[in-house]
Every structure is written in structure tokens, then in C-alpha cells.
N, C-alpha and C positions, 0 to 999 in steps of 0.2 A: 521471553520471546512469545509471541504471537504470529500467528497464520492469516493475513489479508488479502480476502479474495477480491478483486477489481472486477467489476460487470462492467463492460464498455456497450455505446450505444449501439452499435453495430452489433449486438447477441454474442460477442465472443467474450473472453474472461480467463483472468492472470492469476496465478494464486503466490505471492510473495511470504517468505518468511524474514523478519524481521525483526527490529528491540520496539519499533514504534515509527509515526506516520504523522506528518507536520504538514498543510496544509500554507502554501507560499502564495500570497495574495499577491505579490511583486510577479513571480514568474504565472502565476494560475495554473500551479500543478501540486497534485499531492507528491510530497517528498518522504520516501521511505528509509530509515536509517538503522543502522546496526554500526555500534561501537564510535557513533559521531561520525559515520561515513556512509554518506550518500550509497544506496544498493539497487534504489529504481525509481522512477519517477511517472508520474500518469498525469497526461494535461486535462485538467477538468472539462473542458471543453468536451469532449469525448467518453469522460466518464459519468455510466448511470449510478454507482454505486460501492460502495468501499466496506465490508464487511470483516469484522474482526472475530477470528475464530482462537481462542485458546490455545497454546501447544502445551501438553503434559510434561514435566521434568519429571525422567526415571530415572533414579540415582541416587 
């Protein structure tokens, strides 16, 4: 899993966890997935930035 912080143009920003982040030239939105099920999407269009931040597994 990894942590995806989205900067939109507008100065505001998302932080998503998820397995990974597929990028849809069809729709122009990054697609965020966990277990092969869509869990968020951000239309490029809008987004400055997409930032992948590590999560630690403790166990």
C-alpha cells in the first residue's frame, strides 16, 4: 500500500491510500485502485500533482 497525496490546482489536496494509481488517457483521470476496485479518481484536468508517499507494514 502506498499513501497519494493529490495537489489540485486550486491550492487544496487529497491524500488517498491505496495498492496503486493508473493514469486513463480514455477518461483523463488518474484512477486509484485497491484489490482491482476503483476507490477514487482525480480528473487531470484539475490536478497539479500526484505524490506517492510509502505506508510502513507493522507486523
Amino acid at each position: 500500500m502506498a499513501r497519494y497525496e493529490i495537489n489540485y490546482l486550486d491550492g487544496t489536496a487529497d491524500t488517498v491510500t491505496t495498492e496503486g494509481v493508473e493514469y486513463d488517457t480514455e477518461a483523463g483521470d488518474y484512477t486509484f485502485f485497491t484489490e482491482g476496485k476503483v476507490v477514487a479518481l482525480a480528473p487531470v484536468i484539475n490536478v497539479r500533482s500526484v505524490i506517492r508517499h510509502e505506508v510502513a507494514v507493522i507486523g
